[in-house]
Structures are given as structure tokens and as C-alpha cells.
C-alpha positions in Angstrom: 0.0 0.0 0.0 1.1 3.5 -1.3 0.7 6.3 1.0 -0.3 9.8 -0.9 2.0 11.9 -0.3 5.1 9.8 0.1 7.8 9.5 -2.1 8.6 7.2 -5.0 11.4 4.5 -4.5 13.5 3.5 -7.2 16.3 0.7 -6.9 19.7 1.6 -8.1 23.0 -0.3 -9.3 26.3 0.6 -8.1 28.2 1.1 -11.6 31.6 0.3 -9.7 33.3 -3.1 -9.3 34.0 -4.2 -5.8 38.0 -2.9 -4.6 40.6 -5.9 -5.6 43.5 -4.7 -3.6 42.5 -2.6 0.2 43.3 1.2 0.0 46.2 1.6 2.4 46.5 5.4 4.0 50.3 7.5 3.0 53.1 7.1 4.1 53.7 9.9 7.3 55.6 13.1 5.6 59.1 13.8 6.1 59.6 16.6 8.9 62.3 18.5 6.8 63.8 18.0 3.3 67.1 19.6 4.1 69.8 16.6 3.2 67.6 14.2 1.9 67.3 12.2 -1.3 64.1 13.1 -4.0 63.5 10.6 -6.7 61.4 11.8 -9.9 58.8 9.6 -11.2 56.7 10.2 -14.2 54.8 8.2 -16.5 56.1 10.2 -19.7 52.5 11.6 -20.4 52.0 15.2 -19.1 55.0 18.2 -19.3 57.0 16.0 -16.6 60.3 17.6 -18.5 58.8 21.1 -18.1 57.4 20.6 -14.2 60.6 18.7 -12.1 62.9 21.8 -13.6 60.3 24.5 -11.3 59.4 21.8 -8.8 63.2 21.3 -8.5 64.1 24.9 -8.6 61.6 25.5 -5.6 62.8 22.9 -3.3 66.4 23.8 -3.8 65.8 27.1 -2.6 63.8 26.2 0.5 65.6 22.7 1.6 69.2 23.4 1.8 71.3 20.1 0.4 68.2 18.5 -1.0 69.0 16.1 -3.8 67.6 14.6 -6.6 67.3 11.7 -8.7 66.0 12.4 -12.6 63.1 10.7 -13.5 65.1 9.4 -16.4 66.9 7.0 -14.2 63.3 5.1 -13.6 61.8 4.6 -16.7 58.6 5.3 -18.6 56.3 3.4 -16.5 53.5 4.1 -18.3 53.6 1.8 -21.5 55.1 -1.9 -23.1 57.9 -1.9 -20.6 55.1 -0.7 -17.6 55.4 -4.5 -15.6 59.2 -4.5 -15.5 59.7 -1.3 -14.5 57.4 -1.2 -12.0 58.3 -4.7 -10.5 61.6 -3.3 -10.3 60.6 0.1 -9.0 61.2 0.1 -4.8 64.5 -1.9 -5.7 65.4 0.9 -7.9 64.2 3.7 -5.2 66.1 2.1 -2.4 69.2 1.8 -4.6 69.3 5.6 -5.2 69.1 6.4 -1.5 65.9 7.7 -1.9 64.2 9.5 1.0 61.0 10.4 -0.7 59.8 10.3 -4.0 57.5 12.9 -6.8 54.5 10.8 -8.7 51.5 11.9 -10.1 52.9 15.2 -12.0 49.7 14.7 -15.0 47.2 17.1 -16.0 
């Protein structure tokens, strides 16, 4: 039974597939740059080459000693090669001497 003035109900279908892999939170933020290690990772789609130059620029002049590693010493991880690369990503990371690391310079 219907009341009058009550609202219609309609089912719905979440479009999304369930998660495969759990969402894990960040990593906790370094305190202070000053001395450390930077790697640059970038998946060789959006203006990487133009953005590390100014995001490198900045740092320097607020961190005193920061470092970094070009993103060309990682690879394109975006393409044919995108499974090796990545499988050999952390290795790569902790082989640098990386204290932290840039991702996700895109559009």
C-alpha cells in the first residue's frame, strides 16, 4: 500500500566493481627536506620535462642540500615496458638512496 503523499522509491545499481587490492593510507611526511634524497617519477605523459625543472628549482631554494634523482633514471612506467619497471621500481628507489619520491605530475 502507497501512502499519498510519500515518495517514490526506485532501486539503483552501483556502476563500480568491488575494490581488488584494500586502500592503504600515506606514508607519514618527512619533517624536513634539508639533506635528503628526492626521486622523480613520471609516467612520460603530461609536461614532466617542463614541471621537475620549477618543482626542483623551488625545493632547492627552500631545503638546503636537497638532492635529486632524474626521473630518467626510472623509466617510462607508463607503456610496453610498464610491468618490469614497475616490478623493479622500490628496488630501484632504495638503490638511489631515496628518502622520498615525486609521482602523479599529470594534467
Amino acid at each position: 500500500m502507497r501512502m499519498k503523499n510519500a515518495e517514490p522509491r526506485h532501486e539503483v545499481l552501483w556502476p563500480l566493481a568491488k575494490k581488488a587490492v584494500p586502500a592503504h593510507g600515506a606514508a607519514p611526511r618527512l619533517p624536513d627536506l634539508s639533506g635528503k634524497t628526492v626521486g622523480e617519477l613520471w609516467d612520460y605523459i603530461f609536461r614532466g620535462d617542463a614541471v621537475y625543472p620549477m618543482i626542483r628549482e623551488r625545493l632547492r631554494a627552500r631545503y638546503p642540500g636537497i638532492r635529486f634523482v632524474d626521473y630518467c633514471e626510472f623509466g617510462n612506467f607508463h607503456g610496453a615496458r610498464s610491468r618490469e619497471i614497475i616490478a623493479g621500481l622500490a628496488d630501484k628507489i632504495r638503490a638511489h638512496g631515496c628518502d622520498a619520491v615525486i609521482s602523479g605530475i599529470g594534467a
